[in-house]
C-alpha positions in Angstrom: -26.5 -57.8 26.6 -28.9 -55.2 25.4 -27.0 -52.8 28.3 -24.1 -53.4 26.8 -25.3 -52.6 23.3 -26.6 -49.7 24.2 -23.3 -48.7 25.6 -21.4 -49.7 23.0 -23.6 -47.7 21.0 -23.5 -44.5 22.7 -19.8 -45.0 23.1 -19.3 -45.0 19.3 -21.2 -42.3 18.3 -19.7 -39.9 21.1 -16.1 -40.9 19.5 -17.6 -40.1 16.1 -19.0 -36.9 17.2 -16.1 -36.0 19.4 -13.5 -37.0 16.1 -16.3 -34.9 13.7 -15.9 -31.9 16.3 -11.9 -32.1 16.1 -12.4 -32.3 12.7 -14.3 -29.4 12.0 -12.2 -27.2 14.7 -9.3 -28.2 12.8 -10.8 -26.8 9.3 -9.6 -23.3 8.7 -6.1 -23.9 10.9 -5.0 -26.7 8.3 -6.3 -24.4 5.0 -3.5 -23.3 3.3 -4.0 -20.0 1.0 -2.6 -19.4 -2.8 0.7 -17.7 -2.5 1.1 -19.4 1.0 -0.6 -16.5 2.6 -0.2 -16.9 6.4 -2.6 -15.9 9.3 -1.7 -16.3 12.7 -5.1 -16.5 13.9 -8.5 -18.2 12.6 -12.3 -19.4 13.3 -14.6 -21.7 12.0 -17.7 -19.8 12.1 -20.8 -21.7 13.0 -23.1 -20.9 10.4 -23.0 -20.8 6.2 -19.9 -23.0 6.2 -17.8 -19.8 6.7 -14.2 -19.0 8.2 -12.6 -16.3 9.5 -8.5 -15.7 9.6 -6.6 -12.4 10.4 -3.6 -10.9 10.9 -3.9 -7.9 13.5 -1.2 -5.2 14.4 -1.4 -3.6 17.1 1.2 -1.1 17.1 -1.7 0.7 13.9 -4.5 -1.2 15.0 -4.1 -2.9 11.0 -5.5 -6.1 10.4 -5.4 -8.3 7.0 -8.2 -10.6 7.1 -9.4 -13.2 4.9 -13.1 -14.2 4.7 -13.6 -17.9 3.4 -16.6 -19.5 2.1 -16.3 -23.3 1.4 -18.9 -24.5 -1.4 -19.6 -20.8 -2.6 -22.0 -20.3 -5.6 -21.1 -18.1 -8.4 -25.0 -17.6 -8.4 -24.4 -16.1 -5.2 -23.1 -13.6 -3.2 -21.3 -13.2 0.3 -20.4 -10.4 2.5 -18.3 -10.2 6.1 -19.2 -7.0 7.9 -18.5 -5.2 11.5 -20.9 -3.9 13.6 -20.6 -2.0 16.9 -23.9 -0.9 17.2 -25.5 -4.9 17.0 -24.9 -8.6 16.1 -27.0 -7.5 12.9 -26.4 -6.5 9.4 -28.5 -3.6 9.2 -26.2 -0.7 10.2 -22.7 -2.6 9.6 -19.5 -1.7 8.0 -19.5 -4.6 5.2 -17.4 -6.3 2.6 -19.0 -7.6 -0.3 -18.0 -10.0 -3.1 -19.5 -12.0 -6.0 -18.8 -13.5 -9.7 -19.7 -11.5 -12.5 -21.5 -13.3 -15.2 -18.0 -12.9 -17.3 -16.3 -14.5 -14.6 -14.1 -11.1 -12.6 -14.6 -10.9 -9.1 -16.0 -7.7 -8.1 -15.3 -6.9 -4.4 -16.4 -3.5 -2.4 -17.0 -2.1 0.9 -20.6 -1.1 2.2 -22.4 0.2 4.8 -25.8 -1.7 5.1 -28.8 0.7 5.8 -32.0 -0.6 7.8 -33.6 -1.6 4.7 -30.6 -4.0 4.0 -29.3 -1.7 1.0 -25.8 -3.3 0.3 -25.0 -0.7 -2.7 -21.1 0.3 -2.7 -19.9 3.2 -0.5 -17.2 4.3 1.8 -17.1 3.0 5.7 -16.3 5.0 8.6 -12.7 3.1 8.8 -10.2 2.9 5.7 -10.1 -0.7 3.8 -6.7 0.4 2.0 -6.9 -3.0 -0.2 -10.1 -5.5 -0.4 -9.3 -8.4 -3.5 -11.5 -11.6 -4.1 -10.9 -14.9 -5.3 -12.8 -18.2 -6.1 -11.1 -21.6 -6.6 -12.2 -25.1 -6.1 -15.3 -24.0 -5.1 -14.1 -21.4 -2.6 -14.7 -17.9 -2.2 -12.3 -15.8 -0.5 -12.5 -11.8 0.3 -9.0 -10.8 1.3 -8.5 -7.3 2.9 -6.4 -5.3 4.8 -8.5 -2.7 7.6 -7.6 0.7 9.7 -9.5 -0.4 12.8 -10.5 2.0 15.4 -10.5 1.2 18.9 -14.3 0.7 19.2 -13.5 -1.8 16.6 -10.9 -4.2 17.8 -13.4 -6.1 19.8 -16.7 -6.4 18.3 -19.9 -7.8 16.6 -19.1 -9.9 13.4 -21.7 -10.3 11.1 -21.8 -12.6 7.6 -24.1 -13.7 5.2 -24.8 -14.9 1.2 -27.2 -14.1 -0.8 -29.0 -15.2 -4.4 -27.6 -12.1 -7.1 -30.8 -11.2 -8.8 -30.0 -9.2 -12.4 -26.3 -9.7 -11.7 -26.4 -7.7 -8.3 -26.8 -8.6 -4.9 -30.2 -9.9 -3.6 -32.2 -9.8 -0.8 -31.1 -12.5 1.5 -32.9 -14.9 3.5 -33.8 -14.1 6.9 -34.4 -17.9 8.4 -32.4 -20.8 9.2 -28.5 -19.9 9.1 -28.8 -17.0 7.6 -30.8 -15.6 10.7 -28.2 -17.0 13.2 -24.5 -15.8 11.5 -23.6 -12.9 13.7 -21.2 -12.9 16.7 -18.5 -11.6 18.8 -14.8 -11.2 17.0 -11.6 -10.0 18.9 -9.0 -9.3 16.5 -6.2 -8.5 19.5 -6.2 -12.4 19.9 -4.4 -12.6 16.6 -2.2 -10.2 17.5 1.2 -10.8 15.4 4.8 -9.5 17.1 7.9 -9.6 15.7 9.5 -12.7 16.8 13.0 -12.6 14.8 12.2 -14.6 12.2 11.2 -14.2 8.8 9.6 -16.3 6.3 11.2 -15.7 2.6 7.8 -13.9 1.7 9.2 -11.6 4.6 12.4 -11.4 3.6 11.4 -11.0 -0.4 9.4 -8.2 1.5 11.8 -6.4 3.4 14.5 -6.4 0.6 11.7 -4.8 -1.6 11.1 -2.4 1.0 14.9 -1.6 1.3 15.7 -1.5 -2.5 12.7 1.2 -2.9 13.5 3.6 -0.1 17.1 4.1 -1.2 16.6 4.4 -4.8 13.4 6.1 -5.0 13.2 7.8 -1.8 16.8 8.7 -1.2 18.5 8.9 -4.0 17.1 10.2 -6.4 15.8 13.1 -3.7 19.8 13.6 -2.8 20.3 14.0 -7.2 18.3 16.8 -7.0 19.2 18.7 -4.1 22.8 18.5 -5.8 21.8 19.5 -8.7 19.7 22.5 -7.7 22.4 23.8 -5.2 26.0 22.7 -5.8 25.8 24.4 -9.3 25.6 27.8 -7.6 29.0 26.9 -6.3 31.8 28.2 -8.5 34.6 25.9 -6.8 32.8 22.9 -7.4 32.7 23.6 -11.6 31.2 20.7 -13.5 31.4 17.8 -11.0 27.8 18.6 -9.8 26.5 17.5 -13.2 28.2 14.3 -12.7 27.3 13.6 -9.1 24.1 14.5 -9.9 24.0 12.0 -12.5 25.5 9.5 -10.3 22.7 9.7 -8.2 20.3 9.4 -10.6 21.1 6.6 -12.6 22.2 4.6 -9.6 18.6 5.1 -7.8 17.4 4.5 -11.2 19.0 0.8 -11.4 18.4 0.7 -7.6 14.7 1.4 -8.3 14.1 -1.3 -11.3 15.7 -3.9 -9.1 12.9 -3.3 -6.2 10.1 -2.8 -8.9 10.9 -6.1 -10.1 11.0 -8.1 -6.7 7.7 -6.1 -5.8 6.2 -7.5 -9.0 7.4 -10.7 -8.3 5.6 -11.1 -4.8 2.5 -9.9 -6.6 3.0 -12.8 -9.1 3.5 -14.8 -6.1 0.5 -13.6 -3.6 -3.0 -14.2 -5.9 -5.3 -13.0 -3.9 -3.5 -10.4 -2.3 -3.4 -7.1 -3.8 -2.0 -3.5 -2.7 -4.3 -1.4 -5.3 -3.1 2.0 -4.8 1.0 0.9 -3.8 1.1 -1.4 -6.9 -0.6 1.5 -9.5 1.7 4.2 -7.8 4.9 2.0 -8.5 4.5 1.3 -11.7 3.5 4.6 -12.5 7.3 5.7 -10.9 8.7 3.1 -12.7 7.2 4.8 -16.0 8.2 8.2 -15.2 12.0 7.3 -13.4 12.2 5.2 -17.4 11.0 8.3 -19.4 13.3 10.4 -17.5 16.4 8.1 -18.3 15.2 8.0 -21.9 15.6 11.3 -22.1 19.1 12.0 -21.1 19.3 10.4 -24.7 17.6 13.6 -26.2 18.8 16.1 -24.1 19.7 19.1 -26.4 22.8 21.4 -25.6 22.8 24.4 -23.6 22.7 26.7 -26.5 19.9 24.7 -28.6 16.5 26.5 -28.8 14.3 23.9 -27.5 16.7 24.0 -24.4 14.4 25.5 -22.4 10.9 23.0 -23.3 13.4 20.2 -22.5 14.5 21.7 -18.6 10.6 22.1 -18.1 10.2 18.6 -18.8 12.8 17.4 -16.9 12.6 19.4 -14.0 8.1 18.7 -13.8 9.3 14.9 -14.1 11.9 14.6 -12.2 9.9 16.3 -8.7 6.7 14.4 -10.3 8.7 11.1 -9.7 10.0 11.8 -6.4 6.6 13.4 -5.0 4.7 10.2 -6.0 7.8 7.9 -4.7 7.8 9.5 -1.1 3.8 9.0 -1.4 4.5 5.3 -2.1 7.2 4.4 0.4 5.0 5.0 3.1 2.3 3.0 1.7 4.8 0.2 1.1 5.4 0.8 4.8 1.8 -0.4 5.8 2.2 -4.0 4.4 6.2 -3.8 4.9 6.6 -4.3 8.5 4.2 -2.8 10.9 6.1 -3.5 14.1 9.3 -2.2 13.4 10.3 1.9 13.3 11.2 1.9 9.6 8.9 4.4 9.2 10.0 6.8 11.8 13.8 5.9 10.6 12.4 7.7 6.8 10.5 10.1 8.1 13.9 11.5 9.9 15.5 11.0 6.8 13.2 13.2 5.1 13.7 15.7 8.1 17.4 15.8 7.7 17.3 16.2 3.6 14.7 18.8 3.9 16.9 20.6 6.6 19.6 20.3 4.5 17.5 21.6 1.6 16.1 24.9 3.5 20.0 25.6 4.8 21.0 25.6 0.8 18.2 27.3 -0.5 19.5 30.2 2.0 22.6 30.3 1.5 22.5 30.2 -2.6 20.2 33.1 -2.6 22.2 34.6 -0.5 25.2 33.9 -3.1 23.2 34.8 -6.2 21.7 38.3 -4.9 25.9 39.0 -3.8 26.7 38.2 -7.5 24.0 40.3 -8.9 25.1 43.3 -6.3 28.5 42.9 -7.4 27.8 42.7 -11.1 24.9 45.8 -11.1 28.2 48.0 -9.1 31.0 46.8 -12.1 28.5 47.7 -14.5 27.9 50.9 -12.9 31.6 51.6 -12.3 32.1 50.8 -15.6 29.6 53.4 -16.9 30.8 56.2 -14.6 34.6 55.4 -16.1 33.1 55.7 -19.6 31.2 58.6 -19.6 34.2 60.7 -17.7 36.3 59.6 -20.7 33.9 60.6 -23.0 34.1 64.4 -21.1 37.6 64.6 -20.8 37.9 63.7 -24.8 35.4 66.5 -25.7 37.2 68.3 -23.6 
């Protein structure tokens, strides 16, 4: 009888341990993130009731992690960092988050000295976007990392720490704090294109789309017309209105992908492109101004003519400048595994061929007209003054 208690027992508290351990495993596959943020890979890590999930790319060695803390303290503050060199902190590549007293997030990338130092600074690899967010009682550093090769397959270290004066704190060195380090291999989360998108993905890719054409072939294909079809006599005043074609169309064009970017920002807390997002609304700004001031432009004849071609002209290559800028760091979070990239970057090619072939060829047209017009005038001259002569004469 007291066997079979005993077994019974045991029995019972394997199955609750065993259902406790599939539980746990089970933890950060079955979290689902604001905005419906997707990883394809994640894992519980064993210490500071922490959890890792990435994205990884391996065509740009890119990953988008997010680094989850369940019961976070706005007391406190937590940091996920790399580390070739050792399963430590001192001497990692780390990213570091906490509340402010005011309630903002403040997130930033570190590298830890040997005295534990975790003031901000720059890290051997680019973090192009690194956000932070806390809800029901989680903390969450979201970020997107240019990996090296010695970093695809590494040491991971984490930790939290007391904020002392509203900045980070020393943190203990005993119990978990001294065990969270380990081994991280971000190729096992590799993502592939497998044919089929999610709507974020689509809403994605039509933003992508909508931006290239208007802002980064459009309005580029306005101004080559309107630089070099002018020079040609036979085409008269249809260049103006091509080139105004061009530009109001990538204009609408434009507003309709600022819009569905803004929307999947609206739609992805959490998950922020810094420098993309500042760059597009700053386009969007300077592509509005310009429109607005087709409304003002003065005739040819009008004396503040010229101050209005200087402002159209330093806008105008302003906007597209920053716009080619953008596209490719739209490509980044786009779609890293398909060859949109190379497909724009041979559309530049072509438009800049096309460019250099026009540039020749309307010097080549302008110094003919100035030859011919410097021998009429000279011609005329000669006729004059011979008339002149024969008069006196």
């Amino acid at each position: 009888m007291e066997k079979s208690l005993t077994a019974t027992v045991l029995f019972s508290c394997t199955l609750l341990i065993s259902l406790f351990m599939s539980s746990s495993a089970q933890t950060c596959k079955s979290y689902t993130f604001s905005g419906n943020q997707i990883y394809s890979t994640c894992t519980n890590l064993p210490q500071l009731s922490c959890s890792l999930h990435w994205n990884y790319y391996p065509s740009n060695m890119t990953a988008d992690i997010a680094f989850r803390k369940t019961g976070a303290s706005t007391s406190n503050w937590i940091a996920w960092a790399l580390n070739p060199s050792g399963a430590r902190m001192a001497g990692s590549q780390a990213l570091v988050a906490y509340q402010h007293s005011n309630g903002s997030l403040y997130t930033y990338t570190t590298q830890v000295d040997q005295r534990g130092s975790i003031v901000p600074g720059s890290l051997s690899f680019e973090v192009p976007n690194i956000t932070a967010d806390y809800s029901g009682g989680d903390m969450t550093i979201f970020a997107t990392l240019k990996l090296t090769s010695s970093l695809v397959s590494t040491n991971q270290v984490w930790q939290e720490g007391p904020l002392s004066g509203g900045s980070p704190g020393p943190h203990p060195t005993t119990g978990e704090n001294g065990q969270s380090a380990g081994t991280l291999d971000f190729s096992s989360g590799t993502v592939t294109s497998t044919g089929v998108s999610s709507p974020k993905d689509r809403k994605r890719n039509v933003h992508g789309v909508l931006n290239a054409v208007s802002w980064g072939i459009l309005m580029p294909v306005g101004i080559l017309i309107a630089r070099y079809l002018k020079v040609f006599k036979s085409v008269g005043p249809a260049w103006f209105y091509l080139h105004a074609i061009c530009q109001t169309s990538g204009y609408a064009v434009g507003v309709a992908g600022w819009a569905t970017g803004m929307k999947l920002g609206s739609d992805s807390p959490g998950i922020t492109y810094k420098t993309h997002r500042n760059l597009g609304i700053t386009i969007f700004a300077l592509g509005t101004l310009q429109v607005l001031a087709l409304l003002l432009r003065p005739k040819p004849d009008h004396k503040y003519r010229l101050y209005w071609n200087i402002y159209h002209h330093t806008i105008g290559y302003t906007t597209v400048i920053l716009s080619i800028i953008n596209i490719f760091e739209g490509f980044d979070a786009l779609d890293r595994e398909k060859n949109w990239k190379k497909a724009y970057i041979g559309v530049l090619i072509f438009l800049g061929s096309v460019a250099v072939v026009l540039e020749a060829v309307t010097w080549m047209i302008v110094i003919k007209r100035k030859k011919t017009a410097s021998s009429d005038k000279h011609a005329n001259g000669v006729n004059g003054y011979g008339s002149r002569v024969q008069q006196t004469a």
